[in-house]
C-alpha positions as CSV (number, residue, x, y, z in Angstrom):
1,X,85.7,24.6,374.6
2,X,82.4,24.6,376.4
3,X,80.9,23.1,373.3
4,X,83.2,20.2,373.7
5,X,82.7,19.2,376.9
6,X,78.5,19.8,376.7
7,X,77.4,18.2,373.3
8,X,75.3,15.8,373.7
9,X,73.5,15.1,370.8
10,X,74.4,15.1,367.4
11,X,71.9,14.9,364.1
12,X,73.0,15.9,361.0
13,X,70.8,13.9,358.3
14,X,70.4,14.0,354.6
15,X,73.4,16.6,353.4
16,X,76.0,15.1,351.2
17,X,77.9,18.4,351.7
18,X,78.6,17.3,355.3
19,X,82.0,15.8,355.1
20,X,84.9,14.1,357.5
21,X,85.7,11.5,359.3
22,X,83.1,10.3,362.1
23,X,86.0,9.8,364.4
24,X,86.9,13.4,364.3
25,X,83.4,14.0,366.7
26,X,85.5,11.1,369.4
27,X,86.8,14.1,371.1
28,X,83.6,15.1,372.5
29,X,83.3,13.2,376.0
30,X,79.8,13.6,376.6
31,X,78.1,13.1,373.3
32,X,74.9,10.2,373.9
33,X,73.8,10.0,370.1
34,X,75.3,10.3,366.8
35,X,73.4,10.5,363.8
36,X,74.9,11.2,360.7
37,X,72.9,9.2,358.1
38,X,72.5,10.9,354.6
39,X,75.8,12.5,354.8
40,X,79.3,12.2,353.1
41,X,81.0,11.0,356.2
42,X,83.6,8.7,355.8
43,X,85.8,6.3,358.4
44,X,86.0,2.7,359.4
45,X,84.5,1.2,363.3
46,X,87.7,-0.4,363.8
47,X,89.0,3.0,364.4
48,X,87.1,3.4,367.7
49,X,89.5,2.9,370.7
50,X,88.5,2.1,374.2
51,X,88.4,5.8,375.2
52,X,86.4,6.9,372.5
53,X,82.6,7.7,372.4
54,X,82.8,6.2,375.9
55,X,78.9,7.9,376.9
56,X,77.7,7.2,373.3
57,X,74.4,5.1,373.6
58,X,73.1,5.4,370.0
59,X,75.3,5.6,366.8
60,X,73.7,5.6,363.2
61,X,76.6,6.0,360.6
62,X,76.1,6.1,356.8
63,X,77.0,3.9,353.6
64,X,80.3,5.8,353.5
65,X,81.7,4.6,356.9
66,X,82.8,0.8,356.6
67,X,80.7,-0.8,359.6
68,X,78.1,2.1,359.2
69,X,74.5,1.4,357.1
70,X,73.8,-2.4,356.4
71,X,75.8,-3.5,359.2
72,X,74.2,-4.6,362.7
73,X,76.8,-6.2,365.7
74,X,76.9,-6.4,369.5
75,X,80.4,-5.2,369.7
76,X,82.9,-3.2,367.4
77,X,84.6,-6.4,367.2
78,X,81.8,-8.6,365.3
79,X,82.7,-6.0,362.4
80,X,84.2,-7.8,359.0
């Protein structure tokens, strides 16, 4: 619980054995950055909700997550 509510930064790089969905870490209020590039991570951008990742002030996703690598946009809806 204290983990929850203190996480603030999150890099996990370059292990494909890292697996999930990227919205999974939305329950973690304070969380600044999120870097999870070179991993097996999975989801879609659309999923974020107005409550979600509300602190987050960097987010690097990879190839797996649909709005992730090889897209750039303002807001989560400029996504495809």
């Amino acid at each position: 619980r204290v983990l929850k509510d203190t996480l603030a930064v999150v890099h996990i790089s370059l292990s494909r054995h890292v697996q999930g969905n990227f919205m999974d870490l939305a329950d973690f209020p304070g969380l600044k950055e999120l870097d999870l590039m070179g991993t097996s991570v999975t989801g879609d951008i659309r999923d974020i909700g107005e409550g979600d990742f509300r602190t987050l002030e960097s987010l690097n996703l990879p190839k797996g997550v649909y709005g992730g690598k090889g897209y750039e946009f303002q807001h989560i809806s400029d996504a495809p």
